[in-house]
Wavefront OBJ file of the C-alpha trace (Angstrom):
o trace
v 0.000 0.000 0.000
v 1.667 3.317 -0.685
v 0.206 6.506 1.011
v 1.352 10.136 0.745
v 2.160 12.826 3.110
v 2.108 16.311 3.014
v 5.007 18.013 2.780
v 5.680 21.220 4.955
v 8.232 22.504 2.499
v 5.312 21.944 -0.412
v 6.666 18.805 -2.056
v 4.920 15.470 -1.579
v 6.421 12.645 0.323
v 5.849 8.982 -0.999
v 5.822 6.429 1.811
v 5.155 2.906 1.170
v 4.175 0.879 3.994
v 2.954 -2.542 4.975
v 0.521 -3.182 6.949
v -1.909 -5.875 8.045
v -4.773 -6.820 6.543
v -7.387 -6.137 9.359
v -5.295 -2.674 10.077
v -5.757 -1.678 5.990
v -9.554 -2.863 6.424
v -10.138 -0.223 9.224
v -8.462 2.891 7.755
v -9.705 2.110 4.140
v -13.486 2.377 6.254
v -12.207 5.229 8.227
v -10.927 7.269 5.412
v -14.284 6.356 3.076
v -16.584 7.632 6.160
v -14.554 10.891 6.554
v -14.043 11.596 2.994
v -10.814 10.938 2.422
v -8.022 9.093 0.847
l 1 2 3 4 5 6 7 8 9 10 11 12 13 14 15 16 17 18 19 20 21 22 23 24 25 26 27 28 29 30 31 32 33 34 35 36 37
């Protein structure tokens, strides 16, 4: 899964990070029920 950061300087910052399945479940929900992504 690869998410991305804001950057204070302006710039994005990739990330990639893995995480468990039941963890990627809950912010996938999270982020569709506050509209975001």
């Amino acid at each position: 899964m690869l998410y991305t950061y804001s950057n204070p300087s302006g710039g994005p910052i990739m990330l990639a990070i893995r995480l468990p399945t039941d963890i990627e479940a809950r912010l996938e929900a999270l982020a569709k029920a506050t509209g975001r992504t």
